[in-house]
N, C-alpha and C positions, 0 to 999 in steps of 0.2 A: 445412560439413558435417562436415566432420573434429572441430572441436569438439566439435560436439554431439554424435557419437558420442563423442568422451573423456569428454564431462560424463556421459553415460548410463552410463557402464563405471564410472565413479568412485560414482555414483550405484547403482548396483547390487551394487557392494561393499561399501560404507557399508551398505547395507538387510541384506548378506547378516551383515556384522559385528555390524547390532543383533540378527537375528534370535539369533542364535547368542551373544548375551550372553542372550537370553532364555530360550535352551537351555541356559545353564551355571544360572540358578536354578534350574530346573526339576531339572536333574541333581543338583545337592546339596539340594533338597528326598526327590528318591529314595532319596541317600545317609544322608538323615535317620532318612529312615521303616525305613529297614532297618539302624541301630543299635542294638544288641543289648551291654548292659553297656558292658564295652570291645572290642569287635569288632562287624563289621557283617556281616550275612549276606545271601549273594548274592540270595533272594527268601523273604521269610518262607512264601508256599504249596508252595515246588516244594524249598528249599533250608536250611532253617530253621537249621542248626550255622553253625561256622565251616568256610572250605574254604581249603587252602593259597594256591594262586597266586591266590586271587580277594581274599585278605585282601591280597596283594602288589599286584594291583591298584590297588584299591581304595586302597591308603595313597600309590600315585602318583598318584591325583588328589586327593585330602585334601590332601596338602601342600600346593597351593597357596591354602588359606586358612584350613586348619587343622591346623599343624604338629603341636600335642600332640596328638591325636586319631590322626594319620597315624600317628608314634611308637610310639602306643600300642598302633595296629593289627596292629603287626607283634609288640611286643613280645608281645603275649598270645596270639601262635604258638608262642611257647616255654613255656610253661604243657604244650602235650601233646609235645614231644620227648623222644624213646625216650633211653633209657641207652644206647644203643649209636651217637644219631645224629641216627635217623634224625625228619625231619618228617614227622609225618601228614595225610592230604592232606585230613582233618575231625577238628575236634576239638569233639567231640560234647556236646550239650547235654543234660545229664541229666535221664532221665525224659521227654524229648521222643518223640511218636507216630511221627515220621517213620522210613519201613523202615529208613535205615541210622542205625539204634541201635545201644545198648551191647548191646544180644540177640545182635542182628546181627553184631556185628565179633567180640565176646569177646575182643578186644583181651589180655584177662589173659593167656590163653594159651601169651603169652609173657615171657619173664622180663623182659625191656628194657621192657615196657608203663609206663607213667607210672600216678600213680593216677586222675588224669585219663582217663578214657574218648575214645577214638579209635578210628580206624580203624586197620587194619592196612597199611596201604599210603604208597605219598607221592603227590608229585604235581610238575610242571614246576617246577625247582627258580630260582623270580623273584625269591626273597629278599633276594639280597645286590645283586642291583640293584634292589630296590625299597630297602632299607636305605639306597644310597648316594642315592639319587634323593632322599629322605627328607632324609637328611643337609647335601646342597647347599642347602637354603631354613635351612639353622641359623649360628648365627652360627660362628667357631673352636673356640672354647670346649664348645658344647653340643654341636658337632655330633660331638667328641671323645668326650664323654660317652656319646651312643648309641651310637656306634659301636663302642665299648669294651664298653657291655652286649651289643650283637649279635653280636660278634665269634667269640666263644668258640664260642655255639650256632652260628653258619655254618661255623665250623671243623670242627667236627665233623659237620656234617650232609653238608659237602661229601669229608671223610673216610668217611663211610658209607657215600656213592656210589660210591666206587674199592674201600674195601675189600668190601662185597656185594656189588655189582653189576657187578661189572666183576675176575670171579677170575682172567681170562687173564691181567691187563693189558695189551687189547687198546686200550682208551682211551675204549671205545664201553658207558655203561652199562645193562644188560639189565634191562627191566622185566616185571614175571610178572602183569599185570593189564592191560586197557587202560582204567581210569581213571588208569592213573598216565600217562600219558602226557595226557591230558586230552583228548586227541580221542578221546574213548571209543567208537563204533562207527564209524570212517574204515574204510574198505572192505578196507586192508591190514593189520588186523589181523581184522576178519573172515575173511579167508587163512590169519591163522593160526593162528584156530577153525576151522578148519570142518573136522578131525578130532575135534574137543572136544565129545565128547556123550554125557555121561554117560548111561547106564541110567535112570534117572528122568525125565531130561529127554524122552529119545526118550515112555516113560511117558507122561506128563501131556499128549504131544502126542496119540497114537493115543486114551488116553481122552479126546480131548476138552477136555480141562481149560485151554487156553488163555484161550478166553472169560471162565471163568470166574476163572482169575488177572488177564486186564484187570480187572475189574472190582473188585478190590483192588488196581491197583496207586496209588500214590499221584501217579505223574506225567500218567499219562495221566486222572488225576481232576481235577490243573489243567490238563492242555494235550492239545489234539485227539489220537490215537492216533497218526494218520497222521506227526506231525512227532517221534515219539521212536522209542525203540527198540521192533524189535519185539515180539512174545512169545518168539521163539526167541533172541535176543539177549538178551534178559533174562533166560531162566532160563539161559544162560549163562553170561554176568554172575556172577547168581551161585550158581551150580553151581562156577565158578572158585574164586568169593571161600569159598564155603566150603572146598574144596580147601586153599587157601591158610593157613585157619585150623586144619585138621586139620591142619597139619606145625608152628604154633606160628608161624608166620609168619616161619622160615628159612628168608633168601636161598637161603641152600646147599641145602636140602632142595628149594626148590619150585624149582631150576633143575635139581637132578637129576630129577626124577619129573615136571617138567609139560614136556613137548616143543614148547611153542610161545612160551618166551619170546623177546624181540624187542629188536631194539639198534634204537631209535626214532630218528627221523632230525630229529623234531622234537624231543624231550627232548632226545637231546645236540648239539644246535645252541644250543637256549636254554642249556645247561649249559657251554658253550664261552666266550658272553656272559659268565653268572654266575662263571666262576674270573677271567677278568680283571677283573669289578668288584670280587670277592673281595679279589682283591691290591693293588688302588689301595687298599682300606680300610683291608687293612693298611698300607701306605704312609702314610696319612695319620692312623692311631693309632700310626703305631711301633714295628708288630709283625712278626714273623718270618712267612712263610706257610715251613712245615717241608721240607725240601729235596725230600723223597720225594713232598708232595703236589703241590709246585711242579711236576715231574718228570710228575708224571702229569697236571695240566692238559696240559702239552705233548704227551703221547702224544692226547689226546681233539682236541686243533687239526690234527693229522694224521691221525687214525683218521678223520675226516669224510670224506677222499677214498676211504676201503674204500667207502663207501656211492654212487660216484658212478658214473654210467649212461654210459658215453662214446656209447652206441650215441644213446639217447634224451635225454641231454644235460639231465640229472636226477637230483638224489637219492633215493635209497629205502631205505626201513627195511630190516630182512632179519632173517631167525629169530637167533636166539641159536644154536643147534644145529649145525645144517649152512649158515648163511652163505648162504643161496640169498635172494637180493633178493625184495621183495616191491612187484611193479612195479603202480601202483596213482599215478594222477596226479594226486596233492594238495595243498594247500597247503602239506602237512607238506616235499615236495619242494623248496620255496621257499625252508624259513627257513634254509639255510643262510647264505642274505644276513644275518640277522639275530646270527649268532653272529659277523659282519666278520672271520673266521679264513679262508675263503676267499679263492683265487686274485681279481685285478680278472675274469680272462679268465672262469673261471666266472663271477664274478655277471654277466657281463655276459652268457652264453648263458642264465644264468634268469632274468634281467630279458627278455629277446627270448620266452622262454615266458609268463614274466606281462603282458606287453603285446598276447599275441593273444587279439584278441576271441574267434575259437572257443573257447580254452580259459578261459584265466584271467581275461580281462578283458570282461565282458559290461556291460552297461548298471549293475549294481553291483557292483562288485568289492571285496575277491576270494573267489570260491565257496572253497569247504573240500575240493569235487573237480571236479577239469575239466571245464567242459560238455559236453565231447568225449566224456569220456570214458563208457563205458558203465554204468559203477556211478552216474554222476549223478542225483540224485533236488533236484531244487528243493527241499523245505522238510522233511527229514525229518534233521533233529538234527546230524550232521556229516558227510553223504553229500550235502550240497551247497551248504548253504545258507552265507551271507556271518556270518561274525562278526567283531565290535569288536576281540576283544584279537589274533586273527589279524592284522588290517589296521593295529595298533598295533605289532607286531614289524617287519610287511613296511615300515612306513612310517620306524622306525630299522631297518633294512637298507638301504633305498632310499639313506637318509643316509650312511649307512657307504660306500658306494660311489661316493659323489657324483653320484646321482640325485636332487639335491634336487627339480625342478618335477615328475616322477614323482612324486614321495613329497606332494610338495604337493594334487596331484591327488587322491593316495589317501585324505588329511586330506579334503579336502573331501567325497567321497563319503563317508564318514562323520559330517559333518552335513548333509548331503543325509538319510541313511539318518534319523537319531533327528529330526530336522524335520518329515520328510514321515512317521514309524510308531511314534514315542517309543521308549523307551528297553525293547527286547526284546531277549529274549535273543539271537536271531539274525534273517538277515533273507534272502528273497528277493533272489538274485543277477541276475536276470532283470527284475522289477516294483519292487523295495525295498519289500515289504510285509513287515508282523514278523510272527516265529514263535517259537516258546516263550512263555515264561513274558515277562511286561512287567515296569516298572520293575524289572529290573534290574540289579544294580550296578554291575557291571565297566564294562557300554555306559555307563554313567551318569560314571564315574569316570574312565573313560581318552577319551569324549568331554571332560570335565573339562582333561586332561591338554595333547589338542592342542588345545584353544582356547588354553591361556595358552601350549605350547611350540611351537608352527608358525610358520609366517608372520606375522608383523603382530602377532607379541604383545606385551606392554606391557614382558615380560623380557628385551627387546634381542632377539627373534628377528628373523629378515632375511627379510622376503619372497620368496619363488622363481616367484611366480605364480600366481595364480588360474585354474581354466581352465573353459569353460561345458562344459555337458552331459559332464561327465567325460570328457574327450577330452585323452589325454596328449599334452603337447608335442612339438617334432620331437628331442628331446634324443636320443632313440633313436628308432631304424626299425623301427614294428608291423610284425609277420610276420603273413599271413594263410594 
């Protein structure tokens, strides 16, 4: 009897491994249809430019079958990089319909603007480890090469960060928009609108005029209302953005006159990552990273514990201003696993929070906010719903800690998730049904990713365990 259960387990893994080489076709036919020159854009209806971290994405699942293309996805991010730095977090296609245009941004505004048309903003700074990630599939020689051309522009992009955003030098860098932090309406920065309401905005609400802005907005014309942002969050949005452009899009000016910018607990977690792949780069082209900027990755691997909850035993973003946490229980609270600059003893009390079913770990994990917690909304953009590159960060944190059959677990649910609802933006953390916009990229891309980098893959990866119906091992002790 025993056998024959082994044979059926082996037999089941086998099926689940062909399934999922048939998911990775599928995935790089997506990545196909949403190449765009030399860049690929996250969904030609909902997203039609280039977008920062999505092109960084994106070029870690291209490398593994097609290095020059990967290469090149990154490099033509530097096509719209500011004089002063900075990346922007779209680098906009001219003459394209899409609202956030060259109208839209006016990018000129400011004197650092490239002639290239952008945005005015950045975005989660995945660069220089998508660069190195990139890198690793090249032989010595080339891989020198790239990384010699990328170098310069991550230099200074990650100079930009310390010197704008971060005037204390506190270590924690303050962002003045929430797309730059990419979880653009997560519940905690809703906290820190909701003083933010401009005269016109209130306006357009008493006259009525909501309705009739849906009705031109261009997301909720590809995807149901209910799963994006609302009316009042959007003409917030941008009523910011335009704020932001009236000052010329200085740091300095929009952190003195806008009271709600925010030291993100998910930006400088990934930013913590990104300085240490930074300096292996240099390490392996041969170059200096400059003493002062060295200095300041160190203050940002420290400044993470300002952000930490000892009461709720969680991280939280908190205003730029007056420092008051903004307690709100998201996935953003998590990634500190993913920046491996934290304590073993933390990640191990926020591995014990994302292993409980009530909160973080439901039938698909892991939601974008606690099912616990009150702001939870099941499929309405990032107020709860489960996404890929989220569960791609948690899955190298897991690692980082040596939660490998956890992290294993969490790979599988995300080809459980594109299997059973293809390759959507986001997904039901409850049912695994998708939401947003379909094919694409990023899910398509960083699906891509763990199939060749997890368990059982062809690149010397080491198995740590398959587990059915997404049920973590006994590695650790679920908290209910």
């Amino acid at each position: 009897m025993l056998k024959h259960k082994h044979y059926y387990a082996i037999l089941a893994t086998k099926m689940g491994e062909a399934a999922n080489t048939t998911m990775v076709d599928a995935a790089r036919a997506v990545l196909d249809a949403n190449q765009r020159e030399q860049w690929t854009v996250p969904s030609p209806k909902l997203y039609p430019h280039q977008w920062l971290w999505d092109s960084c994405f994106i070029a870690i699942g291209l490398r593994h079958y097609d290095t020059a293309r990967a290469k090149q996805e990154l490099l033509s991010l530097l096509r719209g990089q500011w004089q002063n730095g900075m990346i922007p977090h779209i680098t906009l296609t001219p003459n394209d319909e899409h609202w956030a245009n060259a109208d839209f941004w006016q990018s000129g505004r400011s004197k650092y603007a490239p002639n290239t048309p952008t945005s005015g903003l950045t975005q989660p700074p995945v660069l220089a480890t998508a660069a190195l990630l990139v890198s690793e599939k090249l032989d010595g020689a080339n891989q020198r090469i790239f990384l010699k051309q990328m170098f310069p522009a991550l230099l200074a992009y990650h100079s930009w960060l310390y010197t704008d955003r971060d005037p204390g030098q506190t270590g924690l860098v303050a962002l003045i928009h929430p797309w730059e932090c990419g979880l653009d309406n997560t519940p905690y920065w809703d906290m820190a609108l909701h003083h933010f309401s401009p005269l016109w905005v209130g306006a357009f609400l008493k006259l009525g005029f909501g309705k009739f802005i849906n009705n031109y907005r261009k997301d909720t014309q590809a995807v149901p209302q209910k799963q994006r942002l609302t009316t009042v969050e959007a003409l917030k949005f941008a009523a910011l953005a335009f704020n932001l452009r009236k000052h010329g899009y200085d740091a300095s000016l929009c952190l003195k006159h806008n009271r709600f910018a925010v030291e993100d607990v998910s930006y400088n977690s990934i930013l913590a990552a990104a300085n240490k792949d930074l300096g292996k780069i240099a390490d392996i082209i041969a170059e200096p990273i400059p003493t002062d900027l060295a200095f300041r990755f160190q203050t940002t691997n420290k400044a993470l514990e300002l952000l930490w909850d000892s009461n709720d035993g969680l991280y939280y973003s908190r205003s730029f201003h007056n420092k008051e946490p903004l307690r709100v229980a998201t996935v953003a609270s998590l990634l500190p696993l993913y920046s491996g600059v934290i304590s073993k003893e933390r990640a191990d009390v926020l591995v014990r929070h994302l292993i409980n079913k009530q909160s973080f770990w439901p039938a698909f994990p892991v939601p974008s906010v606690a099912t616990n917690d009150s702001h939870y909304t099941s499929d309405r953009y990032w107020q709860g719903p489960t996404w890929i590159n989220m569960n791609w960060l948690l899955y190298h944190g897991l690692k980082n800690y040596g939660y490998d059959e956890l992290a294993e677990s969490l790979r599988q649910t995300v080809f459980r998730l594109v299997n059973n609802s293809s390759f959507h933006e986001y997904f039901s953390a409850l049912d695994g049904s998708g939401y947003g916009i379909d094919q694409f990229s990023w899910t398509a891309a960083l699906s891509i990713d763990l199939f060749y980098t997890g368990a059982g893959a062809t690149n010397g990866g080491t198995r740590s365990g398959v587990f059915t119906n997404n049920q973590p091992s006994n590695q650790t002790t679920n908290t209910q």
